[in-house]
C-alpha positions in Angstrom: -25.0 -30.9 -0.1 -28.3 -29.6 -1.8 -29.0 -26.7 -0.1 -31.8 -25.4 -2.4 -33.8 -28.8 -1.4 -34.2 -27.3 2.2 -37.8 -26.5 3.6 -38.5 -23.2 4.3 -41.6 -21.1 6.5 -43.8 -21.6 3.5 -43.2 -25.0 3.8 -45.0 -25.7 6.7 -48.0 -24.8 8.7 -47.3 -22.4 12.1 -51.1 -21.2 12.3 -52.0 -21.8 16.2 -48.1 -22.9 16.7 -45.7 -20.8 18.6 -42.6 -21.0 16.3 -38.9 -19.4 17.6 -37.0 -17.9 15.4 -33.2 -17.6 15.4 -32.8 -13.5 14.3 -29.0 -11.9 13.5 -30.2 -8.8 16.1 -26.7 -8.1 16.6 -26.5 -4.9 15.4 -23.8 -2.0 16.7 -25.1 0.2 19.3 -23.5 3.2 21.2 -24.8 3.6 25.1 -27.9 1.8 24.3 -28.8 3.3 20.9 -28.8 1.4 17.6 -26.6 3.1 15.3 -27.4 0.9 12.1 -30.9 -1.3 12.4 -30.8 -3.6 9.0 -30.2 -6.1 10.1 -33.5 -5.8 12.1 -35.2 -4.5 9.2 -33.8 -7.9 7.0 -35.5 -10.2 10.0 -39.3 -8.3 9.3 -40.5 -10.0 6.3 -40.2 -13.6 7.8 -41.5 -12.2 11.0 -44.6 -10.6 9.4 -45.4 -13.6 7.3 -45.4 -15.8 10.9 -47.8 -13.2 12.3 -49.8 -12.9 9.4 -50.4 -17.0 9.3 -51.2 -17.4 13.0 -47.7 -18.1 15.1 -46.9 -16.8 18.3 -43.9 -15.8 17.4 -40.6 -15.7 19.8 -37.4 -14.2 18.9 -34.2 -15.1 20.1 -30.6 -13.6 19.0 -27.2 -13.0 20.3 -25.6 -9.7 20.8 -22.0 -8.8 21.3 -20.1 -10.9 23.1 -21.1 -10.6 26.6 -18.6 -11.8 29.1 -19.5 -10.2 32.7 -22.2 -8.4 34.6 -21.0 -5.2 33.8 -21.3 -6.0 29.5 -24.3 -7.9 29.7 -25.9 -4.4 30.3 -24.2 -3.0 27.1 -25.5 -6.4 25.0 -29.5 -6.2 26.3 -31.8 -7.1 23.6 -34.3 -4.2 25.0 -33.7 -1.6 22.4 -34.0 -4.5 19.9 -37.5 -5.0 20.4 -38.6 -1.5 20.5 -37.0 -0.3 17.3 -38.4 -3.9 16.0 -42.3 -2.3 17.8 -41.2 1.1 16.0 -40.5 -0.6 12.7 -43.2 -3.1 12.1 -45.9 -0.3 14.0 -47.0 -3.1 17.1 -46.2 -4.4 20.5 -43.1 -6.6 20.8 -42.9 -8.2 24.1 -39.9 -8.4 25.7 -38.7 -10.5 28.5 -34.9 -9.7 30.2 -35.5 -13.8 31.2 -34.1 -16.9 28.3 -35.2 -20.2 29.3 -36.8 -19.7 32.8 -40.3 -19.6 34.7 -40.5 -15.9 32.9 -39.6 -16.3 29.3 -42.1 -19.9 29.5 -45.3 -18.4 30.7 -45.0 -15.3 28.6 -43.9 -17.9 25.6 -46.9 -19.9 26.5 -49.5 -16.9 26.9 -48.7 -15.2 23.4 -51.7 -15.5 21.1 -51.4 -15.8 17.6 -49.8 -12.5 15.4 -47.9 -12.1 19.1 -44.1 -11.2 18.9 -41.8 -11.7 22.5 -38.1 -10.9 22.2 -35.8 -13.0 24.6 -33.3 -12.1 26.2 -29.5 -12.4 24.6 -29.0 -16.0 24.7 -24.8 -15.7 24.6 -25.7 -14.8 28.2 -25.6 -18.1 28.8 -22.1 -19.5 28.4 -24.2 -23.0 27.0 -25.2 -21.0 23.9 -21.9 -21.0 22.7 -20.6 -24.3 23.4 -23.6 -25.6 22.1 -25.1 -27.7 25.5 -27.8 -29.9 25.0 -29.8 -29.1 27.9 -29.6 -25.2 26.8 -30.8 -26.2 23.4 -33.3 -28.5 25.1 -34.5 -25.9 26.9 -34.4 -23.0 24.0 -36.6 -25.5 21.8 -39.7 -26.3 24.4 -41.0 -22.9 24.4 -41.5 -23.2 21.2 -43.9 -26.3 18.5 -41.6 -25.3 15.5 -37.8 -23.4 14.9 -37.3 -21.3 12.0 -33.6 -20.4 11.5 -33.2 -16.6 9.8 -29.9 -16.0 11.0 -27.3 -16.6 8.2 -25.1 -14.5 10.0 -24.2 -17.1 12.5 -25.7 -20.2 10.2 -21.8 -21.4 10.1 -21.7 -21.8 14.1 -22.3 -24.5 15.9 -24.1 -23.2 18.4 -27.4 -24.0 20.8 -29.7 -21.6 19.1 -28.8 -21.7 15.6 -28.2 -25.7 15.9 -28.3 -27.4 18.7 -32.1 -26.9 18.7 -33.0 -28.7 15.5 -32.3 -31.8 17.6 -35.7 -30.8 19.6 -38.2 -29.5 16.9 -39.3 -29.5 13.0 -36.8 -27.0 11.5 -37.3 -25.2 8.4 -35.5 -21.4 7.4 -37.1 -18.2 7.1 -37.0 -15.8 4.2 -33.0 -14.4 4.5 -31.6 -17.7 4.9 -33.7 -18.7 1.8 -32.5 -15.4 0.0 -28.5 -16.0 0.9 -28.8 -19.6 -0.1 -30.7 -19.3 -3.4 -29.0 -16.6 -4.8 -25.0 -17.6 -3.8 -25.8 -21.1 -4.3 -27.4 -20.4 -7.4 -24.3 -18.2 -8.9 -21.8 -21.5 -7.7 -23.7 -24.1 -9.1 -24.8 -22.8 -12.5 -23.8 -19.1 -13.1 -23.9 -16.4 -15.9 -20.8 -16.6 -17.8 -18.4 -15.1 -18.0 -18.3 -16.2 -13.8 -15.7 -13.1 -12.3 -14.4 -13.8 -8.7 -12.7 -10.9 -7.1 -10.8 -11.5 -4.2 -9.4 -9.0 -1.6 -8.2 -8.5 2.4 -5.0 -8.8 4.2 -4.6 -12.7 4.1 -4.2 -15.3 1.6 -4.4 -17.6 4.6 -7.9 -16.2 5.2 -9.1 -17.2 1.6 -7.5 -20.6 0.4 -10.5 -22.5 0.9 -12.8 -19.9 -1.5 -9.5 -19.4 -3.8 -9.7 -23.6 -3.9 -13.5 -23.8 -4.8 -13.7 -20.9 -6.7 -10.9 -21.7 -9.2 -12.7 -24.7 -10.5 -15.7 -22.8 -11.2 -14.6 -19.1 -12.8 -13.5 -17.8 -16.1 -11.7 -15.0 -14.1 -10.1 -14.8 -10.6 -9.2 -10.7 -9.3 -6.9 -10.6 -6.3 -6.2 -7.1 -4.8 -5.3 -6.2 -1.1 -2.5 -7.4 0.8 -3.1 -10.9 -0.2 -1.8 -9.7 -3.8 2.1 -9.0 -2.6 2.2 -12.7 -1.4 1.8 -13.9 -5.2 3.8 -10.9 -6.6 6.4 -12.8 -4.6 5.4 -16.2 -5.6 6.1 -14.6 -9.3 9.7 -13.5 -8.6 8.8 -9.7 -8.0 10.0 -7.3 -4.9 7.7 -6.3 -2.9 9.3 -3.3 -0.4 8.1 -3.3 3.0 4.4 -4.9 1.7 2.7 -7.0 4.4 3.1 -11.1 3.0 3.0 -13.9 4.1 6.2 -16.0 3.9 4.8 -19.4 4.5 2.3 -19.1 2.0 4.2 -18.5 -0.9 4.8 -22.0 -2.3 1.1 -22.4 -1.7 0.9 -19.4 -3.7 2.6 -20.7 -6.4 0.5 -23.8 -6.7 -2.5 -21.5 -7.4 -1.1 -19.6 -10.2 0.2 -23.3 -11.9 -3.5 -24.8 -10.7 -5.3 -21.8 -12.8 -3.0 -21.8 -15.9 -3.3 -25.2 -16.5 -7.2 -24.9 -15.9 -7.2 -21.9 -17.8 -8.6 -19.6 -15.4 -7.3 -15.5 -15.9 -5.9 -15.0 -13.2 -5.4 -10.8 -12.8 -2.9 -9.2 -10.1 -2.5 -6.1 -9.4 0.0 -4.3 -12.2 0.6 -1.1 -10.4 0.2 -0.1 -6.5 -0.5 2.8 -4.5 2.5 2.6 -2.2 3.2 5.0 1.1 6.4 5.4 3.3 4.4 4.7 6.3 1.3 2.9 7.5 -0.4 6.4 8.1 -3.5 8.1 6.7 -0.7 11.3 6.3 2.5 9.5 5.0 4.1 10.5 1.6 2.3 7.9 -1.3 3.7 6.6 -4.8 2.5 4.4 -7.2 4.8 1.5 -8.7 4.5 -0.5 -11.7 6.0 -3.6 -11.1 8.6 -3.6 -8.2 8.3 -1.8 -5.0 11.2 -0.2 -4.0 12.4 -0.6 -0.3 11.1 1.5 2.4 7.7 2.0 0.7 4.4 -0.3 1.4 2.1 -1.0 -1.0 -1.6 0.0 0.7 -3.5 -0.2 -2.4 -4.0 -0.8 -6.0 -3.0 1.6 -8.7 -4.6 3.6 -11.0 -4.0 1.1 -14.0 -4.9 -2.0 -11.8 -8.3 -0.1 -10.7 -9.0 0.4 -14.9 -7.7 -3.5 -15.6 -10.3 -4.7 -12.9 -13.1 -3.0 -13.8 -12.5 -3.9 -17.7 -12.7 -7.7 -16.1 -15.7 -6.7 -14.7 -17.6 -5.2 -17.4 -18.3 -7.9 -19.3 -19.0 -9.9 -16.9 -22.3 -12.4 -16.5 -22.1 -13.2 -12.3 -19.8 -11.0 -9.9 -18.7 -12.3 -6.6 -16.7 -10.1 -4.5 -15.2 -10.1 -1.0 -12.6 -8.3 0.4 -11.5 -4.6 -0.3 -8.4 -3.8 -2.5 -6.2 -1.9 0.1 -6.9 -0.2 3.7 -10.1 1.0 2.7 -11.0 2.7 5.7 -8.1 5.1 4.9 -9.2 7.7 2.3 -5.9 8.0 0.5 -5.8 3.9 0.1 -9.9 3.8 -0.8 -10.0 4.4 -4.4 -9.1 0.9 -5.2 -12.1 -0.9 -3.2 -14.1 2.4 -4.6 -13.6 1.5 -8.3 -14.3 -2.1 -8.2 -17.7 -1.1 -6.4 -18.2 1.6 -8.9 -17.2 -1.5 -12.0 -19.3 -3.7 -10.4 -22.6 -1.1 -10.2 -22.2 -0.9 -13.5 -21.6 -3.7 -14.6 -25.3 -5.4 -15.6 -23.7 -8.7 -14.0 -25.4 -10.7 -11.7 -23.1 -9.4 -8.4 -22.8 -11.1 -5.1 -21.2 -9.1 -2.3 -20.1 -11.5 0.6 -20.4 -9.7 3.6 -17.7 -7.7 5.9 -15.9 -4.6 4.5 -17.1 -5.4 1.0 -20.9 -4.8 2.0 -19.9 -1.9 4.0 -18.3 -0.1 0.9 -20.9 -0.9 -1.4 -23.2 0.5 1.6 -21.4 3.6 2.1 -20.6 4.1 -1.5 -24.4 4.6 -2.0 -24.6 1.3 -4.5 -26.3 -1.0 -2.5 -29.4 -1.0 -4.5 -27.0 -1.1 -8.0 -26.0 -4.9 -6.6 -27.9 -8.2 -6.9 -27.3 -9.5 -3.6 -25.5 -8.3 -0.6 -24.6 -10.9 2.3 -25.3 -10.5 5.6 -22.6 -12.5 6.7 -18.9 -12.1 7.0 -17.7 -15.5 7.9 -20.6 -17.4 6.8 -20.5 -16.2 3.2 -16.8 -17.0 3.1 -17.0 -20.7 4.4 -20.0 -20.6 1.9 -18.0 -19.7 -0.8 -15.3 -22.5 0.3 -18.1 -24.9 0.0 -17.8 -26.2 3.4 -21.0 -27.7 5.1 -22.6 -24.8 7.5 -24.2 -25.9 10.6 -27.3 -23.5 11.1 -28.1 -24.7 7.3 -27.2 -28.7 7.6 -29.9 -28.7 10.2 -32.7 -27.5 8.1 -35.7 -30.3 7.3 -35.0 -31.6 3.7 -38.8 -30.9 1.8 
């Protein structure tokens, strides 16, 4: 599927048309206050380029997963649309109604360069399962749908599919972004093309370890997907997490890259503890891990053999940390490769999830080329399988 052949808001004309727009508003917030609002900053640009050319604009999103009375009050789109007032300096509407008499007058009154927020529309139990009369009725307050949520672009769901069936669909400016620059790096990359794979599951990543291996010089696996393969190549692996019925599969990777002559790099030394705790007692094997200890993260050497890979490197996808990131004595694994891949001058990709927050915390966000704003969606992009919210788009 040619993704890069979709249409996008500059293809087509929303001046006097009231266009919806699928955001990703679903950004963390503690008792009603947004802890971390990128992901409403990444939405402005295609929403000031609707106002600038004469749309009404309405924005729709999910938030949370809101199963009861009780957390649809914890999952409100109201702060949303103030800190979006706050950030782009106007008045955003907002409506606490989705598709009825409310959210249709308001829809239909909005002048051009006007913004309305709807309600959360995972409120409604249709959203998810994707019901036609939901999307139906989503898609006629609205002439045109833009789709800006990449986040969810790999769910089938009313609002970032199902209403597609009911207007002219094109993307906005951070689906265009995701799209252009990881579909670019898979299709015709910078050479030498360096993969670097991480997280607790090789389960998880067979797909992207599939597509990926007929397309990179180099493949990096790190985390606790590495102690699967260690087994696959005959070595002990102490109390490391694995998975047993993956290690044939496993083994099938490391014959499918040989003979494709893809380098394939595991981990040569690991930061090991006695426990799975933040205090326990830590030492670093080469090779074998003895019984009793866990390996939790990569070892020095391994942290100085990945970022040599990197170095050199012309494109840099990454996702997935090296060890338990999120515990300081098991984060200077995940913290090197960031630091390698700053660097690095390569072309670097980071697909969403605890990758992007490292790089984000780490204070190298603005060293890398792209960093995804989806978890799941990047991955399943990465595996090359088709995603909904982008299969929908209007071919130009």
């Amino acid at each position: 599927m040619n993704y890069m052949s979709k249409k996008t808001i500059e293809d087509i004309d929303v001046n006097g048309k009231r266009v919806l727009v699928r955001c990703d508003f679903n950004v963390p917030l503690n008792d009603g206050v947004i802890t971390d609002d990128k992901r409403i900053r990444e939405s402005i640009p295609t929403i000031q380029y609707l106002a600038d050319h004469g749309a009404a604009v309405i924005l729709c999103s999910h938030l949370g997963r809101p199963k009861d009375e009780e957390s649809k009050k914890k999952c409100t789109l109201a702060p949303v649309a103030k800190r979006l007032s706050e950030l782009m300096g106007r008045e955003v509407k907002f409506t606490t109604d989705i598709i009825g008499e409310e959210a249709h007058a308001m829809a239909a009154a909005l002048k051009p360069g006007e913004l309305l927020v709807i309600e959360n529309v995972r409120f409604f139990k249709e959203e998810t399962k994707n019901d036609p009369d939901f999307a139906k009725a989503l898609a006629s307050l609205a002439d045109i749908y833009v789709n800006d949520a990449f986040g969810t672009a790999h769910r089938a769901h009313a609002s970032t599919a199902g209403v597609a069936d009911y207007l002219p669909v094109v993307c906005g400016y951070l689906i265009r972004k995701e799209i252009t620059v990881m579909g670019g790096a898979l299709a015709d990359p910078k050479r030498p093309f360096v993969a670097i794979l991480g997280g607790a599951k090789v389960s998880d990543k067979i797909g992207v370890i599939t597509n990926l291996i007929d397309k990179v010089d180099t493949l990096i696996i790190g985390g606790a997907m590495a102690y699967t393969f260690h087994m696959a190549r005959g070595l002990t692996i102490g109390d490391s997490k694995v998975e047993l019925d993956k290690v044939e599969l496993a083994k099938d990777i490391l014959a499918k890259a040989e003979q494709k002559g893809v380098r394939f790099l595991l981990p040569v030394d690991t930061m090991a503890a006695d426990a799975f705790d933040v205090n326990a007692n830590t030492k670093v094997f080469e090779g074998p891990i003895d019984d009793g200890w866990m390996g939790l993260d990569i070892g020095p050497k391994t942290s100085a053999l990945f970022a040599e890979a990197v170095r050199d490197a012309g494109t840099v996808i990454w996702n997935g940390p090296m060890g338990v990131s999120e515990m300081p004595p098991f984060a200077k694994g995940t913290i090197a490769v960031a630091q390698a891949i700053a660097e690095s001058g390569a072309i670097s990709i980071i697909g969403g999830g605890d990758s992007a927050a490292a790089v984000e915390q780490l204070g190298f966000a603005d060293k890398m080329t792209h960093i995804s704003t989806g978890g799941g969606a990047s991955l399943e992009f990465l595996e090359g399988l088709e995603l909904p919210g982008i299969a929908c788009l209007n071919d130009k």
